[in-house]
N, C-alpha and C positions, 0 to 999 in steps of 0.2 A: 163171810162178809168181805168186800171188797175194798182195798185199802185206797187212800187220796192218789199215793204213789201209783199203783196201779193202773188207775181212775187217767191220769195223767200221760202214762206209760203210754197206754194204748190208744188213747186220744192223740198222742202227738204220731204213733206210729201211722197211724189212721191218715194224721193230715200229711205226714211225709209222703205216703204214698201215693195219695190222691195228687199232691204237687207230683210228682215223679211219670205217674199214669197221662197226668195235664201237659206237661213239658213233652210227653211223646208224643201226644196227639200236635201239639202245637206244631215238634220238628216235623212230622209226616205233613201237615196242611202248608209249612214250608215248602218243605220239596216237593208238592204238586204247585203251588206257584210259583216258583222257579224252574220247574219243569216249563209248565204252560207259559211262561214270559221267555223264556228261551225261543220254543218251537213259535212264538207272536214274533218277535223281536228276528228271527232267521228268514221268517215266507215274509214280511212285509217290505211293501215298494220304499216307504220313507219314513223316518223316524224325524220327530222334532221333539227337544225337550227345552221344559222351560223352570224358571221359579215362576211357584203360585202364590208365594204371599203375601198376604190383603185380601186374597179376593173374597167375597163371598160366596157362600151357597149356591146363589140362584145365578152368579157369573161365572160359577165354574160348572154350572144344568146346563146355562145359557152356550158356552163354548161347547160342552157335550154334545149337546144335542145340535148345533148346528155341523159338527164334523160327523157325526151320523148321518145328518142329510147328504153329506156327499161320499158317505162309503168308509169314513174314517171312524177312529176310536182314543179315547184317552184314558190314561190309567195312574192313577196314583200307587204309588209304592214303595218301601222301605231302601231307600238306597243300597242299602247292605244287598238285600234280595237281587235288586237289579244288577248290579256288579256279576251277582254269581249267574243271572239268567245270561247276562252278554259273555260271558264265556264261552268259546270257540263258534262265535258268529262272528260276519262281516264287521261289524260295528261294535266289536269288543274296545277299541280306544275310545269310544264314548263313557267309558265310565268313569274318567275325571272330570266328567260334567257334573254326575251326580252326589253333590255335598247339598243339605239343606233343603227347603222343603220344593223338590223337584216333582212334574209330570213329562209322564209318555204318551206325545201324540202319536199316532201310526193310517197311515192311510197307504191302500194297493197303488193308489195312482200317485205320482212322485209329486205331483202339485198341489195337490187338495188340501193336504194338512199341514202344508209350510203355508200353502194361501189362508187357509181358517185364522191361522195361528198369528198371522203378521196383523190382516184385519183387527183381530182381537188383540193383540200388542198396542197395536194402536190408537185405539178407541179408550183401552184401559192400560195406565201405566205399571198396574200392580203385578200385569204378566208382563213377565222380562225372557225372550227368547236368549237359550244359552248356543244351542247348535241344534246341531243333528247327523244323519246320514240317508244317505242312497246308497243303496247298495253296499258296495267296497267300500266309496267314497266318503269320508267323514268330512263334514260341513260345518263352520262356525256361523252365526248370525247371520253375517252379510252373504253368505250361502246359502241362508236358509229363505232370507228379504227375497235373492236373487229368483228362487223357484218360485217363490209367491208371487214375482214379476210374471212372470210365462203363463201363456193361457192354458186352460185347462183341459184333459182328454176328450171330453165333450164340446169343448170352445173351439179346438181344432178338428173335430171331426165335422160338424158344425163350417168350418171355412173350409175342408175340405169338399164338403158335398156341395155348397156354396159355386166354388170352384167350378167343378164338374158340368152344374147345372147351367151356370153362365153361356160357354160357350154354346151346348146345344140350344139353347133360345136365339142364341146373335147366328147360326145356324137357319133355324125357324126362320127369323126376321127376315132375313136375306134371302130366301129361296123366295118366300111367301111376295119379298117386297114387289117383282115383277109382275105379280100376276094382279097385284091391285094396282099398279100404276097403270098398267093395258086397262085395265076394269076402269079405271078413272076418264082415261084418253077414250074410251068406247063413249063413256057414258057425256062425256064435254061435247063429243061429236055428235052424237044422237039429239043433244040440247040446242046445237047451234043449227041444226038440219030443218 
C-alpha cells in the first residue's frame, strides 16, 4: 500500500516537473519572438510606437486593419521582448520608448504607418504617439506628425505621372491647335462665298 507521504511525494514531483517542461517551452516560443521581431524590426521602412491604453477591441481591429490596407502591420508585445528583439538594429535606441502598455506599428513605405497612426491619434485620444524610426534615424512625435504630413508613395507616383502626362497633352494641343484654326478660316470662307 502506498502511503499519503508518498501519494504527495510524487504528485508534487509530477507538478514540478510539468512547471519545469512548461517554462522550457514558454523560453523556446520566447526566443522565436524575439527572433522574429528582431529580423520585422531590421527589413522595415518605419517603425512608430505608441501607448494603447483605453482603447478597445474593435479600435485597436479598426487601426489594424486599416494599416493593412496600406501595407502596414501592428503588434503588440511584451516590452521586455521588444528591448531584446531591437538589439543590434538601426533602432535599437527606441527602446526607452517601451515602458507600459506600448504597440509596434511598421510599414515598408516610410509614410504609411506614421500617416495611419497620426489619423488615428487624432480621431482618438486614447493612442498617444511616443516616436519611432526610419531607418538609422530615430524620431520623436513631432517626427513622426512630420512623416504623416508628406504624401504618400502612391500620392507621389500618382503627381508624378500626373507630371509627365501634362506636358505631352499641351504638346498635343499646340501642334493640333494650327490645323483647326486653318480648318476654321477654310470653313468661315467657304460660308461667306
Amino acid at each position: 500500500m502506498v502511503s499519503r507521504k508518498e501519494v504527495y511525494l510524487s504528485t508534487n514531483l509530477r507538478d514540478k516537473s510539468l512547471q519545469i517542461w512548461s517554462e522550457l517551452v514558454e523560453r523556446a516560443q520566447k526566443e522565436e519572438l524575439v527572433a522574429a521581431l528582431n529580423e520585422k524590426l531590421g527589413d522595415t521602412g518605419v517603425i512608430v510606437v505608441a501607448h494603447y491604453a483605453g482603447l478597445t477591441v474593435s479600435d485597436m481591429t479598426a487601426l489594424r486593419s486599416q494599416l493593412r490596407e496600406v501595407g502596414g502591420s501592428m503588434q503588440v508585445a511584451k516590452n521586455r521582448l521588444v528591448k531584446l528583439a531591437l538589439k543590434d538594429t538601426d533602432a535599437e535606441d527606441l527602446a526607452d520608448l517601451f515602458s507600459g502598455p506600448t504597440c509596434i506599428m511598421t510599414s515598408e513605405d516610410p509614410v504609411s504607418a506614421p500617416k495611419i497612426a497620426a489619423k488615428f491619434a487624432k480621431d482618438n485620444d486614447k493612442l498617444v504617439l511616443l516616436g519611432g524610426a526610419m531607418g538609422a534615424t530615430i524620431l520623436d512625435q513631432a517626427g513622426v506628425n512630420s512623416l504623416a504630413a508628406l504624401p504618400s508613395l502612391d500620392e507621389l507616383r500618382g503627381k508624378l505621372v500626373g507630371l509627365f502626362q501634362a506636358p505631352a497633352g499641351n504638346v498635343a494641343r499646340v501642334l493640333n491647335a494650327p490645323g483647326g484654326q486653318l480648318a476654321r478660316v477654310m470653313a468661315a470662307k467657304a460660308a461667306s462665298e
